[in-house]
Each structure stands twice: as structure tokens, then as C-alpha cells.
C-alpha positions as CSV (number, residue, x, y, z in Angstrom):
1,X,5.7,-7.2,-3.3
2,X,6.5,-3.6,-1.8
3,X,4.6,-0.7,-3.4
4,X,5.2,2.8,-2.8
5,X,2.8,5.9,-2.6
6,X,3.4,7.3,-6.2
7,X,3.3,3.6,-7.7
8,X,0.7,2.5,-10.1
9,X,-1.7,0.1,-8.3
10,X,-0.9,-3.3,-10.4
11,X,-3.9,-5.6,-9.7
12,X,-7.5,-4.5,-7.9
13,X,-7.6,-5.8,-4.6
14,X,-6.9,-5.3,-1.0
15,X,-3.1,-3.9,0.1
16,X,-2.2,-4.2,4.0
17,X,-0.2,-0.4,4.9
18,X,2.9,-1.5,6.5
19,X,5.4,0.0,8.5
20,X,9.5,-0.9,7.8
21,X,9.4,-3.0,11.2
22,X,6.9,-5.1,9.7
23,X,3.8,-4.1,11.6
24,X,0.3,-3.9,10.0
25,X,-1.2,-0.6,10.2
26,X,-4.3,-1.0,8.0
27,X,-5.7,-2.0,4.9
28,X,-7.3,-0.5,1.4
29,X,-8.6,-1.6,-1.3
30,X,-7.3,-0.4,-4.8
31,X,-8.3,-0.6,-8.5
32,X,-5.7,-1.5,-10.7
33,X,-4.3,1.8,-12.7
34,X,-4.5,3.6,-9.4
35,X,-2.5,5.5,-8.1
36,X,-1.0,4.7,-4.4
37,X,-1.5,7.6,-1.7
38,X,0.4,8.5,0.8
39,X,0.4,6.7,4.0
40,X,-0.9,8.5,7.2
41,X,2.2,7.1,8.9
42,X,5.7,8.3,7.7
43,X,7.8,5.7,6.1
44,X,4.9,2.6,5.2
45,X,4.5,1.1,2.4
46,X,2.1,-1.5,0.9
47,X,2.1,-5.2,0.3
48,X,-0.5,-6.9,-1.5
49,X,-2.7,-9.2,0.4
């Protein structure tokens, strides 16, 4: 599942920041009803783990 910065964080857990090639650049954990940041790299997004 892809999730955006501005999306509502749907479960708690741990979501791996990806790039759009595919590449792992890190990892947060979120608590559901959260709001996802922005990514310190332009054009991530994150997947949960």
C-alpha cells in the first residue's frame, strides 16, 4: 500500500520511506490517525511494513 505525506496514518506500526525507484531510505513508526510528514527526500513515499 502507498501512503503519501498528507495521508492519515491507517494502522500503528512501522512504514519503510521509499523512493519511486524502489529504494529503501528509512523507516518510522506511526500511530494510527496520524498524519504522514513529509519525506526528507523529494518524491518518497511510504509502504507499510
Amino acid at each position: 500500500m502507498r501512503l503519501n505525506c498528507g495521508d492519515t496514518v491507517p494502522k500503528s506500526c512501522s512504514y519503510t520511506v521509499v523512493t519511486d525507484e524502489g529504494e529503501v531510505i528509512g523507516k518510522v513508526f506511526m500511530n494510527e490517525g496520524e498524519t504522514f510528514p513529509p519525506t526528507q527526500v523529494s518524491g518518497c513515499h511510504y509502504e507499510m511494513d
